[in-house]
Backbone as JSON Lines, residues from 0, in Angstrom:
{"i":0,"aa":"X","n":[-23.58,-4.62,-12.55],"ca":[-22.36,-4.57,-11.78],"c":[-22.69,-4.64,-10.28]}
{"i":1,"aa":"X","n":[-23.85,-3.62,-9.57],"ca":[-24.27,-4.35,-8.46],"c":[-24.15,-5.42,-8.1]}
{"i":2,"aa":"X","n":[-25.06,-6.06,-9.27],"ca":[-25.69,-7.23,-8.51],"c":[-24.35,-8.18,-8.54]}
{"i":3,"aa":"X","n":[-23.57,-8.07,-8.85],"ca":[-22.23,-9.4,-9.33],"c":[-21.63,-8.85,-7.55]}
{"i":4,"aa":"X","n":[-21.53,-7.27,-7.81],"ca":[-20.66,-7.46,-6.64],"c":[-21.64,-7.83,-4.86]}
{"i":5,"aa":"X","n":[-22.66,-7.4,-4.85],"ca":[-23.46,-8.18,-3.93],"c":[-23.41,-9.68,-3.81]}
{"i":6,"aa":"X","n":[-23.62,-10.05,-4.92],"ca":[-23.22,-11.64,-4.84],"c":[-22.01,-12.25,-4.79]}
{"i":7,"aa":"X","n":[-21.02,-11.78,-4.87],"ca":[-20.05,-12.33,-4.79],"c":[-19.15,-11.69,-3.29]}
{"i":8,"aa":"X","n":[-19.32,-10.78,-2.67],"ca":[-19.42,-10.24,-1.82],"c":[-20.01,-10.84,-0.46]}
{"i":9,"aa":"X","n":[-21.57,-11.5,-1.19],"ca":[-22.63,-11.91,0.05],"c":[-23.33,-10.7,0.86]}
{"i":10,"aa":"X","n":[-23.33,-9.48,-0.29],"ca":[-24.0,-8.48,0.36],"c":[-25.16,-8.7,-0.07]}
{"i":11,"aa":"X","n":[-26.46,-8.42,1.19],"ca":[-27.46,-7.45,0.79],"c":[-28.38,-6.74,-0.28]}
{"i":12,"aa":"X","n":[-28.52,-6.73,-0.93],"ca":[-28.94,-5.57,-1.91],"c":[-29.78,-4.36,-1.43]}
{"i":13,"aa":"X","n":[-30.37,-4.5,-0.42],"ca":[-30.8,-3.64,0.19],"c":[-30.17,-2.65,0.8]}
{"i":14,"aa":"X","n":[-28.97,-2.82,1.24],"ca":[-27.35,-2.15,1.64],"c":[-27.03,-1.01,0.88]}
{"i":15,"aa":"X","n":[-27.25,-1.4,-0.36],"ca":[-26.37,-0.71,-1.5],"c":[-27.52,0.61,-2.01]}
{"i":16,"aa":"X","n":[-26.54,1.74,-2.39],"ca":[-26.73,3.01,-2.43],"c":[-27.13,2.98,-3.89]}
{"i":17,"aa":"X","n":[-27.77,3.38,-4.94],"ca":[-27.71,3.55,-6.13],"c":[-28.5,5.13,-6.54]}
{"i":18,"aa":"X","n":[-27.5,5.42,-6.94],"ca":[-27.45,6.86,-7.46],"c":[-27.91,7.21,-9.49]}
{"i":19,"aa":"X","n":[-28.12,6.05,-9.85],"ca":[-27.94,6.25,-11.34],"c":[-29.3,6.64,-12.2]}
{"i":20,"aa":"X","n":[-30.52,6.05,-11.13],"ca":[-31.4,6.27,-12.02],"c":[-31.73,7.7,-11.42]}
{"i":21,"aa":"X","n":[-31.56,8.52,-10.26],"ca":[-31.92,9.86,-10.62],"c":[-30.74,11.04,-10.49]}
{"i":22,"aa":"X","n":[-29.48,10.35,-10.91],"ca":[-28.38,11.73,-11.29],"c":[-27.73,11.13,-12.26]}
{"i":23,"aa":"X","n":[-28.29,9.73,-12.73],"ca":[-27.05,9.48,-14.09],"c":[-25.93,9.31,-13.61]}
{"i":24,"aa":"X","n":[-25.13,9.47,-14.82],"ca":[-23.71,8.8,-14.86],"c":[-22.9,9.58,-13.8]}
{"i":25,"aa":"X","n":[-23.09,10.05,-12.72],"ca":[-22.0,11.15,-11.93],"c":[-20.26,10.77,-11.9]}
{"i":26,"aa":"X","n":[-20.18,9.79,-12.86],"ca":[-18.36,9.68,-12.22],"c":[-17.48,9.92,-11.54]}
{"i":27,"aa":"X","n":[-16.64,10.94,-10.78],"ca":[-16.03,10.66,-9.73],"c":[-16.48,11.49,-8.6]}
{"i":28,"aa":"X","n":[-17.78,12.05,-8.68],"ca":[-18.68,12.43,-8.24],"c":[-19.42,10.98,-7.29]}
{"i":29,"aa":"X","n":[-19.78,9.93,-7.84],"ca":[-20.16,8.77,-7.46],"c":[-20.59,8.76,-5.63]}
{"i":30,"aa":"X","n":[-19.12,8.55,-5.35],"ca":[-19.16,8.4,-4.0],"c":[-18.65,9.21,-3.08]}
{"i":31,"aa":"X","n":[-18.76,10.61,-3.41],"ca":[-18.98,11.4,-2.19],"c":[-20.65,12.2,-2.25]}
{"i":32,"aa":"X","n":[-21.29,11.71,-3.62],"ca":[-22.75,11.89,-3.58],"c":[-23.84,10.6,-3.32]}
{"i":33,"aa":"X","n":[-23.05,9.49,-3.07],"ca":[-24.07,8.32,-2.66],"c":[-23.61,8.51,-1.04]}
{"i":34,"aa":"X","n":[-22.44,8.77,-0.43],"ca":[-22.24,9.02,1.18],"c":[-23.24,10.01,1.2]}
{"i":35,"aa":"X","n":[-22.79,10.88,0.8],"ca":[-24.54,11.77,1.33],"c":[-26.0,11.56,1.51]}
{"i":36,"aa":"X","n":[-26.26,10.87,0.13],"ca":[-27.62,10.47,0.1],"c":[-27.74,9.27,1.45]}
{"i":37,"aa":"X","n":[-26.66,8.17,1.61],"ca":[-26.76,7.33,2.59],"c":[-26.85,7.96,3.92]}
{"i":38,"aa":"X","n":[-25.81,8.71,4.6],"ca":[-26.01,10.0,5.63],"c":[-27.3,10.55,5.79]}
{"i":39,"aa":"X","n":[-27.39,10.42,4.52],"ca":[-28.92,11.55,5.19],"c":[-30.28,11.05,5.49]}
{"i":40,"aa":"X","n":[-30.33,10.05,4.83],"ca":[-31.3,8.79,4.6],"c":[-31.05,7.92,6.49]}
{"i":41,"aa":"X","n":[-30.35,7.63,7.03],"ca":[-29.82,6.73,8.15],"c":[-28.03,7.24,8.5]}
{"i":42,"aa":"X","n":[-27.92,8.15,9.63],"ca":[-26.54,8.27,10.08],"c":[-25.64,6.74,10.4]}
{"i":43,"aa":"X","n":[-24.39,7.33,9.7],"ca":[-23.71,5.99,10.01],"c":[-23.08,6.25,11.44]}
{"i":44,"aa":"X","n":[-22.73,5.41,11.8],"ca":[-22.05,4.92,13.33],"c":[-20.7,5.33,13.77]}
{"i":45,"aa":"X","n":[-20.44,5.53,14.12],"ca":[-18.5,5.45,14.64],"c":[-17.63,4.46,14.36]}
{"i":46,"aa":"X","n":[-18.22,2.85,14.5],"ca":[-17.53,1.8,13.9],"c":[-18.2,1.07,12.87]}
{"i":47,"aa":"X","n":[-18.85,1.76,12.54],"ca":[-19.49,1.49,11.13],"c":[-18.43,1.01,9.96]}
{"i":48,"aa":"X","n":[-18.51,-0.23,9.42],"ca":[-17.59,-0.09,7.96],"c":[-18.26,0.08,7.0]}
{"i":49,"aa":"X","n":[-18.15,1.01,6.03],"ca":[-18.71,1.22,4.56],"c":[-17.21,0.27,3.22]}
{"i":50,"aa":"X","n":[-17.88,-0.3,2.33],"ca":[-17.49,-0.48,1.33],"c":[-17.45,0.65,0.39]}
{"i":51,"aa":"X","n":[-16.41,0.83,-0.4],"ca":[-16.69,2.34,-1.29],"c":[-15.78,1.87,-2.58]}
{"i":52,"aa":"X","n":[-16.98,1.75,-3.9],"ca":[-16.28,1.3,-5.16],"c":[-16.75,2.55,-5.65]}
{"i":53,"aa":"X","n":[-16.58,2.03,-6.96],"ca":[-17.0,3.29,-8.22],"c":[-16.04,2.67,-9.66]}
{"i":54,"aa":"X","n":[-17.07,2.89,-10.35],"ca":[-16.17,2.24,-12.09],"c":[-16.38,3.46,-12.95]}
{"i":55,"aa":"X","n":[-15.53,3.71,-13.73],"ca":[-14.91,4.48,-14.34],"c":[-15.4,4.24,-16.41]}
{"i":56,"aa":"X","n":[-15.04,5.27,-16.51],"ca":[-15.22,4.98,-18.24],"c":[-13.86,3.86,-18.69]}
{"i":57,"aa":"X","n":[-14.03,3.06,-19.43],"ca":[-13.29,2.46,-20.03],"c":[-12.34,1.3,-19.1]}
{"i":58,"aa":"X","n":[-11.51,1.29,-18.86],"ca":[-10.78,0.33,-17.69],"c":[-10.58,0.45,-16.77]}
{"i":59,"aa":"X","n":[-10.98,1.86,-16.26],"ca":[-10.61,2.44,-15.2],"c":[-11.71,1.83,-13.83]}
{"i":60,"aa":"X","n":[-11.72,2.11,-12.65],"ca":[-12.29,1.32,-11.53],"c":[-11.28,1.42,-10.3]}
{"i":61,"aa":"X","n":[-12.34,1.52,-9.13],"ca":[-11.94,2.06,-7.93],"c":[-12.27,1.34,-7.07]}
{"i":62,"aa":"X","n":[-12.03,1.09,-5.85],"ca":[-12.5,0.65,-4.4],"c":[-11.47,0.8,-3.65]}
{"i":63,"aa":"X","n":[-12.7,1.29,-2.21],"ca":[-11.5,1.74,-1.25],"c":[-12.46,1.58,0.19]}
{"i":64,"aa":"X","n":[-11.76,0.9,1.33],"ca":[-12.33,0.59,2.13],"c":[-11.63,1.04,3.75]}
C-alpha cells in the first residue's frame, strides 16, 4: 500500500514513516504514533505540509491533509 501510494503520488519513499514492522498493526493509533516517531527523528517546520493516511480493517480508510 506504500509503495502504490508513493507512486502514484510521486512521493519519495524515503519520506514515508512506517510503523508496522516494530508496533504491528496499531490502527487508529497509526498516525498520532508515526507523527511522533517523525517529530522526534527530524522536527517539522511551521509551513511544513504532512500527508496523513491510515487504512482500516475491512473497507474502512482515512486521509487527511
Amino acid at each position: 500500500m506504500f509503495d502504490a501510494v508513493c507512486c502514484n503520488l510521486n512521493i519519495d519513499r524515503e519520506k514515508i514513516v512506517r510503523t508496522i514492522s516494530t508496533f504491528g498493526n496499531s490502527s487508529a493509533a497509526t498516525i498520532p504514533l508515526s507523527l511522533s516517531i517523525a517529530n522526534e527523528q527530524r522536527r517539522f517546520s511551521p509551513d511544513e505540509k504532512l500527508l496523513l493516511t491510515a487504512a482500516g480493517a475491512g473497507l474502512s480508510c482515512s486521509a487527511h491533509e
